[in-house]
Each structure stands twice: as structure tokens, then as C-alpha cells.
C-alpha positions as CSV (number, residue, x, y, z in Angstrom):
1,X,113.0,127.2,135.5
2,X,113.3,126.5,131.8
3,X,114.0,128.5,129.4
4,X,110.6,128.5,128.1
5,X,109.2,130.0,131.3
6,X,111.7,133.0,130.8
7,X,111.0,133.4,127.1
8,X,107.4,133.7,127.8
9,X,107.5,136.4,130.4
10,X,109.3,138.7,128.2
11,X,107.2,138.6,125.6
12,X,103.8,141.1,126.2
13,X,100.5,139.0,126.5
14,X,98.9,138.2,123.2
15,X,101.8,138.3,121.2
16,X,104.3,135.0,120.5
17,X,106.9,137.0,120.4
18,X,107.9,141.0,121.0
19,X,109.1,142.8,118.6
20,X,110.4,146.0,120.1
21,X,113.4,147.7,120.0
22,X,115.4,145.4,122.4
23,X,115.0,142.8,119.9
24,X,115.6,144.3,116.5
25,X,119.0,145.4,117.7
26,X,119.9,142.6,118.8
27,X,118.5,141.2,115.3
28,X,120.4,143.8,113.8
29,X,123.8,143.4,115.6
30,X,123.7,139.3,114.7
31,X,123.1,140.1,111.2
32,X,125.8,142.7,110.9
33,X,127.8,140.1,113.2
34,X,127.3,137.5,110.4
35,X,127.6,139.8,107.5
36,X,131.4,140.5,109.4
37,X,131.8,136.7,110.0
38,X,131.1,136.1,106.4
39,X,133.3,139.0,104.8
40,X,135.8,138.1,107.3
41,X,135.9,134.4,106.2
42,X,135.5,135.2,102.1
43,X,138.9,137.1,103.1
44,X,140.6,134.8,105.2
45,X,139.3,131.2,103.6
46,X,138.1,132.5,99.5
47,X,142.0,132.3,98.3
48,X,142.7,128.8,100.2
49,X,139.6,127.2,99.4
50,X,139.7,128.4,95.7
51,X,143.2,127.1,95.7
52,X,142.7,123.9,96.8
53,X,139.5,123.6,94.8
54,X,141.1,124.7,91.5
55,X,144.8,122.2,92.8
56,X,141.6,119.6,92.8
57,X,140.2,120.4,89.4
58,X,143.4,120.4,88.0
59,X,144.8,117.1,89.6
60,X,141.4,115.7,88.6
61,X,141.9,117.0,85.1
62,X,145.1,116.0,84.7
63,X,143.8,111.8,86.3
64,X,141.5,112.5,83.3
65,X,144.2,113.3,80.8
66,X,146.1,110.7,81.9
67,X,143.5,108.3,81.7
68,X,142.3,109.7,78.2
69,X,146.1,109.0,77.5
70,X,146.2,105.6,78.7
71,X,142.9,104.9,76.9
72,X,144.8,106.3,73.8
73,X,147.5,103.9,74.3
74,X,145.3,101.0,75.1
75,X,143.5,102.0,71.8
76,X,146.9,101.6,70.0
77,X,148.5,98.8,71.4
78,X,144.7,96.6,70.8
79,X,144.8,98.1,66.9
80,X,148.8,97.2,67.3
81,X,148.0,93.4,68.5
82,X,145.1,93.0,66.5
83,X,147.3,94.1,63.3
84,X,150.2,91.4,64.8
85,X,147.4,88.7,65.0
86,X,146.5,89.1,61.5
87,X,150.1,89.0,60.7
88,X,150.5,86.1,62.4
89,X,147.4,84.6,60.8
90,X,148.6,85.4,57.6
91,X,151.8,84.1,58.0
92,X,150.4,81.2,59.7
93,X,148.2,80.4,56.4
94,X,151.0,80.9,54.4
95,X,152.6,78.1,56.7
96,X,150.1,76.0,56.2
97,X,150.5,76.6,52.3
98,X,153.8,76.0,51.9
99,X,153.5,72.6,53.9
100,X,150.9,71.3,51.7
101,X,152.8,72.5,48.2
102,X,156.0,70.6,49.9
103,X,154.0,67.6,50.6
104,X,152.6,67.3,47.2
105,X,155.7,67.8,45.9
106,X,157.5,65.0,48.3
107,X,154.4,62.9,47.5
108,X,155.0,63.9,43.6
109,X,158.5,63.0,44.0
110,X,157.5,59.7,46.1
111,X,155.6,58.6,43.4
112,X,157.5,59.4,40.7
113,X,159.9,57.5,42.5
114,X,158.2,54.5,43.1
115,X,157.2,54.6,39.3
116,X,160.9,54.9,38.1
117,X,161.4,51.6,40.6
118,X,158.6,50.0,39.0
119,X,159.7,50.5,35.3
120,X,163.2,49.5,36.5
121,X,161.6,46.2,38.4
122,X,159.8,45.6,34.9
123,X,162.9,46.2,32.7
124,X,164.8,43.9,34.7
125,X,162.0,41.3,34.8
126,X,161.8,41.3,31.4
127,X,165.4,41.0,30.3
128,X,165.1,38.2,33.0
129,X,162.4,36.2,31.5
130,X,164.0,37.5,27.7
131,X,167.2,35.6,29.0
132,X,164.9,32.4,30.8
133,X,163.3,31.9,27.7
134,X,166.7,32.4,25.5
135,X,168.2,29.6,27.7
136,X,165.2,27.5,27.2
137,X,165.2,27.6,23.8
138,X,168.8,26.9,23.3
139,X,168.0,24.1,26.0
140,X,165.3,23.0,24.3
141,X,167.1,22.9,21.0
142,X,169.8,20.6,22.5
143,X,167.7,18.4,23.9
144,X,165.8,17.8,20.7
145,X,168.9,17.6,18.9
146,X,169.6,15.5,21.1
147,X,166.7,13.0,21.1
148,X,166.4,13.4,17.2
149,X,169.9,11.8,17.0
150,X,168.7,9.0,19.4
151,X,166.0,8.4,17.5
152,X,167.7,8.8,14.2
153,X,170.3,6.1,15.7
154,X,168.0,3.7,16.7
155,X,166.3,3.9,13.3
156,X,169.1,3.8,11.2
157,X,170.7,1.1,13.4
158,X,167.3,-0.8,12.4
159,X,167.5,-0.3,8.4
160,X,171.0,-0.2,7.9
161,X,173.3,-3.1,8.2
162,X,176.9,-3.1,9.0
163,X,178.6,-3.1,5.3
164,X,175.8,0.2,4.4
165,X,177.3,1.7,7.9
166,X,180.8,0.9,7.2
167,X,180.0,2.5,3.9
168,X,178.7,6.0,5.2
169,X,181.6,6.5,7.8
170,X,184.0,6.0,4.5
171,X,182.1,8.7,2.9
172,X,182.0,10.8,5.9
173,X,185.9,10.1,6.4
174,X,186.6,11.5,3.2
175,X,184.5,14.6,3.3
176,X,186.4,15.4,6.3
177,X,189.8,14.9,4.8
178,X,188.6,17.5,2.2
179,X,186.7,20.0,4.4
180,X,189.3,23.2,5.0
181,X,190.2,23.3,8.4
182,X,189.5,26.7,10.3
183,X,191.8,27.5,13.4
């Protein structure tokens, strides 16, 4: 039979269920049964349990501190690198300066340079064309020396006859004979 058959024959007609002596002890033996149970257990499991709940708040606390730590350190070391960065920033600018103030001073210097070559190339062009044109004057002043005594020859070899040459080289002669003679 099932169980329901047998539950239904104990209990008196009308009722779902009887409530008579029978069953309140036996209600009242599984309640003092689980009032034992539970004293029994809050004695036996209340110290390991609370241990190993409060080992598990602290090992949880202490994941926190650590992490509150690391986060700490993190904090430093990104303040620490960002400080670095702008030190390297800085110093990169400062880099940057000092390669441009050396290159215009090289380019100063370059220039300055090339100016100083210049003047030099012009001072020595000059004293070039100075001496060119002091050699072309004495040149020049030879050759018309020289082509005012050809000319002078011809025309005095036109007007002047032998005995008026003949003359003039005596009187030439005998300026030389009197001239004082340097040496």
C-alpha cells in the first residue's frame, strides 16, 4: 500500500490530520531532538566555523591590504615615471636648445668665416689688379717712350742734316765728359 493509504487511516474522519497526544510527543521529542542537534552542533562546529570564517576575513583583509599596497605603489611608481618623463622632456628641450644655439653659432662662425675669405679674396684681388695696372703703366710708359723716340728719330732724321747731327752729338759728347759720374 502507499504511504498515503496508511496516513489516512490514522487520522479520525473529518479531520486532515490528528492532533492527539500520540502526535504532539512525537512533535515534541523532534523539536527537543533538534533543539539537541542544534546546541550540540553550535558546540561542536561554532569555534571551527568561526575560525575558519574569521582565518577567511583576515586572509581576505590582508589580499585587500596587499592590494591597497600594491595600488599604493602603482600610484608611486606612475607619479615616479610621469615625474622621469618630464625630466626627460625637459632635458630633452634643453637638447634641442643647445643644438640650435651650437648651430647658429657654427653657422655664425661659418659665415664669419666665409666673410674673412671674401675680404682676404678681395685684398688680394686688389693688390693683384694694383700691381696689373702698376706693370701696365710702367709698360705703357716704355712703350711710349719708346715710340716717341721713333718718332722723334724719324723727324729729326727729316729736318736735320748730317753737319746739324754731327753737331748735337759733339754737344752731347761734351756734356757727358762734364756730368759727375755716380758709382
Amino acid at each position: 500500500m502507499n504511504i498515503t493509504a496508511l496516513l489516512a487511516q490514522a487520522v479520525p474522519e473529518g479531520r486532515v490530520f490528528g492532533l492527539d497526544s500520540q502526535t504532539l510527543a512525537s512533535a515534541g521529542i523532534q523539536l527537543l531532538n533538534a533543539i539537541i542537534l542544534a546546541v550540540a552542533l553550535t558546540f561542536i562546529l561554532y569555534k571551527p566555523v568561526k575560525q575558519f570564517l574569521q582565518n577567511r576575513a583576515d586572509k581576505i583583509k590582508g589580499k585587500m591590504d596587499e592590494t591597497d599596497s600594491a595600488m599604493e605603489k602603482a600610484n608611486q611608481l606612475i607619479a615616479e615615471y610621469e615625474n622621469k618623463l618630464k625630466e626627460i622632456d625637459i632635458e630633452g628641450n634643453k637638447i634641442i636648445e643647445d643644438a640650435r644655439r651650437k648651430a647658429a653659432e657654427e653657422s655664425k662662425a661659418i659665415v664669419e668665416g666665409a666673410r674673412m675669405e671674401a675680404q682676404e679674396i678681395k685684398r688680394r684681388t686688389q693688390e693683384s689688379i694694383n700691381e696689373e695696372r702698376r706693370r701696365f703703366k710702367e709698360e705703357s710708359r716704355l712703350y711710349i717712350i719708346e715710340v716717341a723716340s721713333l718718332m722723334a728719330e724719324k723727324i729729326i732724321a727729316k729736318t736735320i742734316d748730317d753737319e746739324t747731327q754731327d753737331k748735337l752729338f759733339e754737344e752731347a759728347l761734351a756734356q757727358l765728359e762734364h756730368a759727375p759720374w755716380q758709382g
